[in-house]
C-alpha positions in Angstrom: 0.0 0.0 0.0 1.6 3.3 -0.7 1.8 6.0 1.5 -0.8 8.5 -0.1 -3.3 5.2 -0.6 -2.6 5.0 4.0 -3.5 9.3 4.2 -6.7 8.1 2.5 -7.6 5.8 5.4 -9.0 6.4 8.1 -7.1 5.7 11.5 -8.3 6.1 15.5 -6.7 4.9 18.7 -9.1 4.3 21.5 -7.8 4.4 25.1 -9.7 2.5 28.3 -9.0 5.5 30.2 -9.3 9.4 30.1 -6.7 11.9 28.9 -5.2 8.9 26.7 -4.6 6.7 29.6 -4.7 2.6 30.1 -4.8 0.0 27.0 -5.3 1.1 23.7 -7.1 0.0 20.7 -6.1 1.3 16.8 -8.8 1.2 14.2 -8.2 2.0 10.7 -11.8 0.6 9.4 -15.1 0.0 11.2 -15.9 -1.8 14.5 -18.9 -3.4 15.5 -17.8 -4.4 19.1 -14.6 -1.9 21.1 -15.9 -4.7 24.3 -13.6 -7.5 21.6 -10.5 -5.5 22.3 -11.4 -3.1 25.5 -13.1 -3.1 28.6 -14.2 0.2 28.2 -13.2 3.6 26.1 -13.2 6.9 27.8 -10.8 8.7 25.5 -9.3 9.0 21.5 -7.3 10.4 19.1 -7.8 10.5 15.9 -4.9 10.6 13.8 -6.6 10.3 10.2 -9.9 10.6 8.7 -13.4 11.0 9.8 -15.3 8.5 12.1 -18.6 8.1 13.7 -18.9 7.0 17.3 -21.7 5.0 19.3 -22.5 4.9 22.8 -24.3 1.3 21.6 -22.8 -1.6 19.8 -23.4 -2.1 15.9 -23.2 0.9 15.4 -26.7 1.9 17.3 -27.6 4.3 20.2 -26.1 8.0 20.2 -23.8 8.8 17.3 -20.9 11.6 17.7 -19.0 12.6 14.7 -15.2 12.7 15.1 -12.5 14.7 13.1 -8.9 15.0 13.2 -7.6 15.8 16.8 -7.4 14.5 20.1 -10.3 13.8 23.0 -9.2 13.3 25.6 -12.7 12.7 28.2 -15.0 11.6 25.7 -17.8 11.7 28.6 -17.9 15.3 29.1 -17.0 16.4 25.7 -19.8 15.1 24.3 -22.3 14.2 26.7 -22.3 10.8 26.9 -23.8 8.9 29.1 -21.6 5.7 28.3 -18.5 5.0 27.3 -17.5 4.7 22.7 -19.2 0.9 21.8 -18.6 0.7 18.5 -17.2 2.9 15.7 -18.0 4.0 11.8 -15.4 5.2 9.5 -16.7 7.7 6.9 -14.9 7.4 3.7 -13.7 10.5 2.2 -16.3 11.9 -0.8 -15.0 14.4 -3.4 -17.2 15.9 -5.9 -20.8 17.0 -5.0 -23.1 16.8 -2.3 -27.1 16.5 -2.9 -30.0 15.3 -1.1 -33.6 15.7 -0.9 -35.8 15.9 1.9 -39.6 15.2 2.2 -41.9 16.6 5.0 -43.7 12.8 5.4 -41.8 9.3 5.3 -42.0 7.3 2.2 -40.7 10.4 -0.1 -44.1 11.9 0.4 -45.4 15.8 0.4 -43.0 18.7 -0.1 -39.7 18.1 -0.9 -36.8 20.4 -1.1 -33.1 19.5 -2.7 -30.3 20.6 -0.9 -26.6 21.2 -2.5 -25.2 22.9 1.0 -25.3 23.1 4.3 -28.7 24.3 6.2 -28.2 25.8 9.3 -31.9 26.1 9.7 -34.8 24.4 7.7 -37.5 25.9 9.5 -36.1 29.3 8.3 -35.1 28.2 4.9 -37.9 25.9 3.7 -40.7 27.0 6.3 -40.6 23.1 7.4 -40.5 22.4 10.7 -39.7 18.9 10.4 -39.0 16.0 7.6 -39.6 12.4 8.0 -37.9 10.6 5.0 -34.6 11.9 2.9 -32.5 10.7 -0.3 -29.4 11.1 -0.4 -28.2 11.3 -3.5 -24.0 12.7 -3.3 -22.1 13.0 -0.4 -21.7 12.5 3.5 -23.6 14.4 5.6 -24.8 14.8 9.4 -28.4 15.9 10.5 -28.8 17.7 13.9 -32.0 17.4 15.9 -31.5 21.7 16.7 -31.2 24.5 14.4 -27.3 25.6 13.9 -25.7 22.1 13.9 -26.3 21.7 17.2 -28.0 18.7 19.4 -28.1 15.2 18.6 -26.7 14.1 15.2 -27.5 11.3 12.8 -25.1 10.7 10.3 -26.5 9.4 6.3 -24.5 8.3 3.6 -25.9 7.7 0.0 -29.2 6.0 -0.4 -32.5 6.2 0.8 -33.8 6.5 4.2 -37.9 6.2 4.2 -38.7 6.2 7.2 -37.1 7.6 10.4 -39.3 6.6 12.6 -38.7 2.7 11.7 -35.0 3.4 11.7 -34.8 4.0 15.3 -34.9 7.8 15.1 -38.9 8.0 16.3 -37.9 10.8 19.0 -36.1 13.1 16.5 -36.7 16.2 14.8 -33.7 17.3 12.3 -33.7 20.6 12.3 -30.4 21.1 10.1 -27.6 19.8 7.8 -23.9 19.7 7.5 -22.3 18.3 4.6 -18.9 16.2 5.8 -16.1 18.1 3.5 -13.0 17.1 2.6 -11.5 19.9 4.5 -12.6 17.7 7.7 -10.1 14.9 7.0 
């Protein structure tokens, strides 16, 4: 593998312990399961790439986007309640970004195309909420509050029907950030 195909990658080092203490796990790719290779992950660094986090296994629960740099007390930094479970790597995406959203699940009743990020839909669109997206281009992250802020979900191309039968019943997106290359 040459050495520009390894900047491409993606690479993380988990740590049992805060401020980059105790065992340590590297991860260049997805994992289902951090419990395989540490008891527990309170801190990380990330040394390449983009990657989501979980609180859950399989890459379920609360999801925390991570960029280049160093956390060092995961648990205050970003709320959680529990320690990383399981982790996502977001593969880097050049070219453009597009995605529709719909105000009802199954691509049903308005729908708006976006090309950029959306800091606020209500203001923008006059929507208040959308249940169903497609995502045609790009990586991007939906926030549950206005100005990229709140719970995040993160979608990656293809289509998502229904949010309420993928486990996000209780959210609202209320904005949009598209994942840019500058990030990696």
């Amino acid at each position: 593998m040459t050495s520009s195909s390894m900047n491409m990658m993606g690479k993380i080092i988990f740590y049992e312990e805060r401020n980059f203490q105790g065992r340590s796990y590297e991860c260049m790719n997805d994992c289902h399961d951090m419990s395989s290779y540490l008891s527990r992950c309170h801190s990380c660094r990330v040394e390449r790439g983009c990657f989501m986090v979980y609180d859950r296994t399989n890459f379920m629960g609360n999801q925390y986007f991570m960029r280049r740099g160093e956390y060092a007390d995961c648990m205050s930094m970003m709320g959680m309640s529990d320690c990383i479970r399981s982790c996502h790597m977001i593969p880097m995406h050049r070219g453009s970004y597009r995605m529709r959203i719909y105000e009802r699940e199954n691509f049903q009743g308005q729908m708006y195309e976006m090309m950029e990020d959306c800091d606020n839909i209500m203001d923008r669109y006059n929507m208040s909420n959308f249940m169903s997206c497609h995502v045609m281009e790009g990586h991007w992250l939906m926030y549950e509050q206005p100005h990229y802020r709140g719970r995040m979900v993160y979608v990656k191309p293809g289509e998502y029907r229904n949010f309420m039968n993928m486990g996000w019943s209780g959210m609202r997106f209320m904005s949009m950030k598209r994942i840019m290359d500058s990030y990696y």
